[in-house]
Each structure stands twice: as C-alpha cells, then as structure tokens.
C-alpha positions in Angstrom: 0.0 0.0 0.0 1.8 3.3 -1.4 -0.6 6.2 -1.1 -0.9 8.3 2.1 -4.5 8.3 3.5 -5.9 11.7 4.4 -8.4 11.5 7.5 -10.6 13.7 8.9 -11.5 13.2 12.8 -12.0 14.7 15.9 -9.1 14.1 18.5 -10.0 16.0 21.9 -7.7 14.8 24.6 -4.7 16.7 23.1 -5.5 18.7 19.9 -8.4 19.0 17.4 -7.1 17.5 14.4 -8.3 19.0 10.9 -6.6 16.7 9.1 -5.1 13.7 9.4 -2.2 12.3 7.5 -1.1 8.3 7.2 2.1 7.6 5.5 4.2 4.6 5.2 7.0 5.8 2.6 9.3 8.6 1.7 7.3 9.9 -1.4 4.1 10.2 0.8 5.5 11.7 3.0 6.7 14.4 1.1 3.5 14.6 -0.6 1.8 14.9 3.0 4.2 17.4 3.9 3.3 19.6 -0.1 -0.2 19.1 1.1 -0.1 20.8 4.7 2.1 23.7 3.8 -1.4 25.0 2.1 -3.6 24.0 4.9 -4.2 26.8 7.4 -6.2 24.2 10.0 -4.2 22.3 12.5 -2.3 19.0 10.9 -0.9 15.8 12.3 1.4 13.7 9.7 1.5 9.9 11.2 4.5 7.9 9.6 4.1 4.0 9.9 7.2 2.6 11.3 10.2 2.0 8.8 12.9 4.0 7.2 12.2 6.8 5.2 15.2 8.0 2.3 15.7 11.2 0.9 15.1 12.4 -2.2 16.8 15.0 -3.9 13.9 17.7 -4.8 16.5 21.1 -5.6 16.6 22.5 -1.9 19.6 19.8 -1.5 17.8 18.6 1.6 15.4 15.8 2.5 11.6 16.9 4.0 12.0 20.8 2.9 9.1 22.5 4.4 8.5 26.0 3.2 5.3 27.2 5.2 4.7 30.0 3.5 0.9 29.3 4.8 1.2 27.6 7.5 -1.1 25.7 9.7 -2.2 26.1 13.0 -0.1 23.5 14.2 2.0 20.7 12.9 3.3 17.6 14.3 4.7 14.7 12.5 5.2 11.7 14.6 6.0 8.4 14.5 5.6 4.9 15.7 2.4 4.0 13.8 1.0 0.6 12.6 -1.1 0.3 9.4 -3.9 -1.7 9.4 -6.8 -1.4 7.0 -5.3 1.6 5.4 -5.3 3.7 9.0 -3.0 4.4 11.5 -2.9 2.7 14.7 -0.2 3.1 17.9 1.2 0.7 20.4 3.0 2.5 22.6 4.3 -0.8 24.3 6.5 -2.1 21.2 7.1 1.5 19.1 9.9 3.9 20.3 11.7 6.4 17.7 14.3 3.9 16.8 10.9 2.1 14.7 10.6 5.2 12.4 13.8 6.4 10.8 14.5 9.7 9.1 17.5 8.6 6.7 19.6 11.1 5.2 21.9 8.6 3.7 25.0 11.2 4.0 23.5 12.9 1.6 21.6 15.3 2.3 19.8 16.8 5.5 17.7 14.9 7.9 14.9 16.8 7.7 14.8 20.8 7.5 12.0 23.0 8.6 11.9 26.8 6.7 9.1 28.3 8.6 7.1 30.8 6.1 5.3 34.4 6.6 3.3 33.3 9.8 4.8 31.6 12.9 4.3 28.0 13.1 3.7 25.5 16.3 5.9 22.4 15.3 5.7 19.4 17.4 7.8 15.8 16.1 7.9 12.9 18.2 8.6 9.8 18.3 11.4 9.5 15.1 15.2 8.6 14.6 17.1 11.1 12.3 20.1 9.9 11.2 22.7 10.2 8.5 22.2 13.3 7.8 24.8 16.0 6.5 25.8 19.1 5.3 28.5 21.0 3.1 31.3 22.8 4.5 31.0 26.4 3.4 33.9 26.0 0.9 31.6 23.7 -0.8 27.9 25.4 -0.2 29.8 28.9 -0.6 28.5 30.3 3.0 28.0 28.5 6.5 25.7 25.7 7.1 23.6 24.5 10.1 21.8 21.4 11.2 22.9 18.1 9.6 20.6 16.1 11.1 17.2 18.9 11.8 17.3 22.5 11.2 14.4 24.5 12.3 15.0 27.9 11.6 12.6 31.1 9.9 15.0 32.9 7.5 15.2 36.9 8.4 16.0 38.6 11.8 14.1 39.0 14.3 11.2 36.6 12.9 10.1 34.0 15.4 9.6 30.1 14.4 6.8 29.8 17.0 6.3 27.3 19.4 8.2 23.9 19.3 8.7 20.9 20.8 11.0 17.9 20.1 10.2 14.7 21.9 11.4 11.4 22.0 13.7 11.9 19.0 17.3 9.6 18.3 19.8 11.6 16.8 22.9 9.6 15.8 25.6 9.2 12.6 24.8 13.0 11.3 27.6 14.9 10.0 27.7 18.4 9.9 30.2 21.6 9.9 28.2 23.4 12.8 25.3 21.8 14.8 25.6 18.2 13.6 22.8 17.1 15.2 20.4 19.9 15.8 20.0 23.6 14.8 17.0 25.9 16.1 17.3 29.7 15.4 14.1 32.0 16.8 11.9 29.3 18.7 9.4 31.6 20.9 8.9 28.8 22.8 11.6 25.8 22.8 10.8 22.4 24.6 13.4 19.1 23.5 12.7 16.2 25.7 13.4 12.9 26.2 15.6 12.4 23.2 19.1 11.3 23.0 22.1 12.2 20.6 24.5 9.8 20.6 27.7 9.7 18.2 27.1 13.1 16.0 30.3 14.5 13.8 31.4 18.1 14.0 33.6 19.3 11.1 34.0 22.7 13.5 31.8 24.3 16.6 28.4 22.0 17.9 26.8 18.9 18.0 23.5 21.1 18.9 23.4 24.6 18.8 20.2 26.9 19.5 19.8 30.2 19.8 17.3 31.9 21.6 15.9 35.3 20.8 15.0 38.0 23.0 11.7 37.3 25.6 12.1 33.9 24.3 12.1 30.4 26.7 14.3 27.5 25.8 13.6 24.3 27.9 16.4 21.1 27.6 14.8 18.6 30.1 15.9 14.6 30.5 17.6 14.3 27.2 21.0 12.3 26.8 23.8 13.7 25.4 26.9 10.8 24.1 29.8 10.1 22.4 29.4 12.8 19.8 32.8 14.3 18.8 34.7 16.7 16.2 36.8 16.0 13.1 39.3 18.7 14.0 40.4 18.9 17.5 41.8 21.9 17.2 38.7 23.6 16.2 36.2 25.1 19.3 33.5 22.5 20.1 31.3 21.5 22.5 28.5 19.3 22.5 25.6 21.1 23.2 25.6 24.9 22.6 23.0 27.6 24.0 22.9 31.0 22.9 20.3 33.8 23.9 19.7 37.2 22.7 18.5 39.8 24.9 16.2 38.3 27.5 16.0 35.4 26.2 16.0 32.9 29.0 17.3 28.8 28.8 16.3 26.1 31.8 18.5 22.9 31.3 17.4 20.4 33.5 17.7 16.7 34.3 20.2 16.1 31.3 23.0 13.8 30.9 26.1 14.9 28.8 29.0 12.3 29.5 32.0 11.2 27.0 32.1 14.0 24.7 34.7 14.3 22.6 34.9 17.9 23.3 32.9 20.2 25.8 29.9 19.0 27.3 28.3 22.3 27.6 28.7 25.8 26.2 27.2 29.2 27.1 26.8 32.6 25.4 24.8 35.2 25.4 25.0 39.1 23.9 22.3 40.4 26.6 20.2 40.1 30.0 19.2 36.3 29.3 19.9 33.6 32.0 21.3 29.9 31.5 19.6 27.9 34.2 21.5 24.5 34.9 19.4 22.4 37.7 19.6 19.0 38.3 22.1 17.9 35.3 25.2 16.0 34.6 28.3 17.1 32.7 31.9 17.2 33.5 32.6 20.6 31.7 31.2 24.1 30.8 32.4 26.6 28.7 31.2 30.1 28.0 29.6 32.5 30.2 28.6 31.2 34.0 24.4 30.1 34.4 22.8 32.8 36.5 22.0 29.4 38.4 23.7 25.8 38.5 22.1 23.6 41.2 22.5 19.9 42.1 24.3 18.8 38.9 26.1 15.7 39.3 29.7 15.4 38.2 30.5 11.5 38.6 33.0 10.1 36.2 30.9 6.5 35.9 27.2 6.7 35.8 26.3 3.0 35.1 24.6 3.0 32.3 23.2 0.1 29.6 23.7 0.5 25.9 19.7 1.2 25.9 20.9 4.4 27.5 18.7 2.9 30.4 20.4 3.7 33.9 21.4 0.4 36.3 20.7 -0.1 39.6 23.9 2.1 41.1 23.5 4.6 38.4 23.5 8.6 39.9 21.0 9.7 37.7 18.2 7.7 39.7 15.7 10.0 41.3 18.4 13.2 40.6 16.1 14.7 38.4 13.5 17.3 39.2 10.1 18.3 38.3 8.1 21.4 37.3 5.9 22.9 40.8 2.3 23.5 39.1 1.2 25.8 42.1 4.5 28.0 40.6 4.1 27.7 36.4 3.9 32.1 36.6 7.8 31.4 37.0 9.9 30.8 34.2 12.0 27.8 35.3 8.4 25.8 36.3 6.9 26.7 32.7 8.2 22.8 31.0 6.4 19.2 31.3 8.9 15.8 31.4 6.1 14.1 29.4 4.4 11.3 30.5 6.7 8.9 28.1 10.7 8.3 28.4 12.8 7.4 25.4 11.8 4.2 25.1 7.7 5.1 25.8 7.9 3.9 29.5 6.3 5.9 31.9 8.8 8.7 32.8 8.1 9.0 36.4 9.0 5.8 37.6 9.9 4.2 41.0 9.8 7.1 43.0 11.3 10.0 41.3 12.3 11.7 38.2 15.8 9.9 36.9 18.6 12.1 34.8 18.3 11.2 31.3 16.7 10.7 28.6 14.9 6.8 29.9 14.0 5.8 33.4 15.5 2.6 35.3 13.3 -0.1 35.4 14.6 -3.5 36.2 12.9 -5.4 33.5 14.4 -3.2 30.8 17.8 -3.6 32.4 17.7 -7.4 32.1 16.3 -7.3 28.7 19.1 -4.6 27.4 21.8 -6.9 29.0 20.5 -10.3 27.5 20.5 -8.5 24.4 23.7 -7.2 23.9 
C-alpha cells in the first residue's frame, strides 16, 4: 500500500485535528508534507514505522518545508501501525528507533523553513540519522543542522512554538550543529531524546539560539559520544545562545563522554542559563545565573539502551516542574508522561537524569541482548 490516507476526525484529549495524514513511505510523505504547507487548519502527519530515504527535490535537503501558509499546528510523529489503510499506535513495542529519518550522507535529515506566519511544530517519536551538510567551501556560505534545522530565514522573525520529543539523533555529520539547529523558537521544549555519536567538522553537536523574551527548555535528554573532526577547532556538544532576554532552563540532562565540551554558554544580553539537576563534566562560556544539584560523577552506570542500572547517579536526581509556581519561568516545562523508550517517565519514585527511566525489567532485557 503506497498512497498516504488523508483523515478527517475529531481528537480531543490533546489537539483537534483537521486533518489527518497516514504515511508509510518517503514519497508520501513528502506529498503529505506539499499538502499541509497550504492548509491553514491544525495537521498531524503519522509515519508508519520503517525508514524513510531522501530524495533529492532542488533544496539539497530531505523533508523541505516552506510554510509559506502555515497551519495552526503541525506535528509529524512516528511509531504507527497500518492496518486497514489507518494508523494505529502501540506505545508498548514503538519507540523512535521504529521510524527512521535517513539522510543517507547525503543530504539533510529533515529541515523545517518556517514561512510568513509563525508555526507551532511538534515531532515525536522519530530517529534522524545520517544526515549531512557541506562545509562552506563547498555550499559557498555557513551551514547548520545536519541532522534537523528549524529555523525562519530573516531577523528577528520568530519560528513559533516547538517541541521535540522522543527523538534519536545519531551518525549525522555536519560543519556546525551536527545534530540539531534551532534559530528563533518563541517557545523551545526538547525532551526525552538522546544524541549519541554526532560528527562536527567545527563548533556544535547542537546549537540553538534563543531570541530576546524567548524560553528554551532542555529537560531529561542524553547527550553521548558525539565528537569533532578537528580537535583543534572550538566545540562543544551542546551549545545555548540567547539574545537579549532570552532565557534557557536545562534540567535533568546527561552529557557524558564528549569528545569535546559538554556544555557551552553565550549570550549578547540580560538572558539567564539555568542548569538544575544535570550531569556534565565541563562548561564553557559564560557562567548560568544558576547551576544547582548537577552531578559530576566520572561513571554513571549505564546500559547500551541508554537505560540507567541499579547504582546509576542519575536515579531520582532529576526534578520536576511545581504547578502551584508555572507564573515562573523555570516551572513553565512538562517531562512528558513517556521516556525514550515510551515507559512511563516517572518511575519508581522519582524523576531519573536522562533521557529513559531505570526499570529493572528493561535492564535485564538490554543486558540479554547485547
């Protein structure tokens, strides 16, 4: 079955749907994506689980969306099972390593342009890997986001509201932000998602940058093995950046066995870098305004699932949002209700560091298998 299957329903729990989009390979999925940049009505793109390759459409990148009108909101998520030519989930067996952005190192991940109007973005749920991106003595100026770049060309123009959950970066290569590039979010929430083994030619493995009055939020995410093709080139893994008052909250993060810094800072303004409840073994940059109960252990006990065992520091380290307190800034973010793997986040207790909770029966499993 090769078309995608356009549905229209009403979803209440979460979001009222418009239109609904079922997809189970790459060519309907761009189509999907053609479709929705001229639907002003909120969209949801469901991509049945599998790999999905790029295709070379003259933007040099895989997924271009150019919202020139864009819809209400957008997510694309993935995860789903086909059966009788709809989508249905199982959130015990999918997790993003089921649905697979491929960028084959040749082109980009996936790339959001936002258009004219701002656009609320939500992707869950997906692997993006293999991405790249020229060096600028090939592309002729400097390029961003190997693996997903969310940005609305111009200054001072906001993307609008995003938030990245459950996504697997890994094996994108890139001359700045290998991994992940967002310029002008208004509101930024990536979650639960890990990047693990991302290639720098020079600078980051993620870099956003948050404009003035804006709110970044980096909560229970994992942060690995991604490293730099030159070492003697400035890198970290994770960069943050604000503008004016724009404002970051970092939170309940791992960043362990980076080939170059864990954690870089800057900032041109009055904005604040908020570090609560983390782990990392370096920091670069400009100090946080705050840096609380961050954990600094060389060993953190961890499976190959990125699941933490028993003696693991990043059990119950982490910390949740106060809902008596959401006026505040650092209490305006959600954990989710899902981990990595689409466990139930809070789990035995407490919140743990990371992007997947320890759960016993996991831990067996990931050590049987490997």
């Amino acid at each position: 079955m090769k078309n995608f299957y356009p549905l229209m329903f009403l979803f209440i729990a979460r979001l009222t749907w418009a239109e609904e989009y079922c997809v189970d390979n790459t060519q309907d999925l761009l189509n999907a994506l053609s479709v929705v940049n001229g639907v002003n009505e909120p969209s949801h793109i469901k991509l049945v689980q599998g790999d999905y390759h790029p295709i070379h459409n003259g933007q040099g990148s895989f997924g271009v969306v150019w919202l020139h009108n864009t819809p209400h909101h957008l997510e694309i998520s993935g995860g789903w099972l086909l059966h009788n030519g709809q989508c249905t989930e199982d959130l015990s067996v999918a997790n993003p390593m089921d649905t697979r952005l491929l960028g084959d190192q040749t082109v980009r991940g996936f790339d959001v342009e936002v258009g004219s109007e701002p656009l609320n973005l939500t992707l869950r749920n997906l692997s993006i890997m293999g991405g790249t991106s020229p060096p600028p003595a090939i592309a002729g100026y400097f390029t961003y986001g190997a693996g997903l770049k969310i940005q609305r060309p111009g200054q001072d123009h906001f993307v609008g509201n995003v938030v990245l959950d459950r996504l697997f970066f890994s094996e994108n290569h890139g001359y700045n932000a290998s991994a992940l590039f967002v310029d002008g979010a208004s509101h930024l929430l990536v979650r639960n998602s890990v990047f693990y083994h991302n290639r720098n030619y020079q600078n980051h493995s993620i870099i956003i940058h948050t404009p003035d009055d804006a709110r970044t939020y980096f909560v229970n995410n994992f942060v690995h093995g991604n490293y730099r093709l030159n070492a003697n080139d400035p890198s970290s893994a994770a960069s943050f950046a604000t503008q004016g008052n724009g404002q970051v909250f970092i939170a309940n993060s791992g960043f362990y066995i980076n080939d170059v810094e864990d954690l870089h800072l800057a900032g041109d303004g009055l904005g604040a870098h908020w570090l609560v409840h983390n782990h990392y073994l370096n920091l670069a940059g400009i100090a946080p305004v705050i840096e609380v109960n961050n954990l600094n252990d060389s060993v953190i006990y961890m499976s190959n699932d990125y699941i933490p065992y028993i003696h693991s520091p990043y059990i119950n380290a982490g910390t949740t949002p106060d809902p008596n307190l959401q006026h505040l800034f650092e209490h305006q973010w959600d954990p989710g209700e899902l981990d990595f793997w689409g466990e139930v986040r809070n789990h035995g207790g407490g919140i743990d560091v990371g992007a997947s909770e320890h759960r016993l029966d996991l831990v067996f499993k990931a050590a049987f298998e490997n």
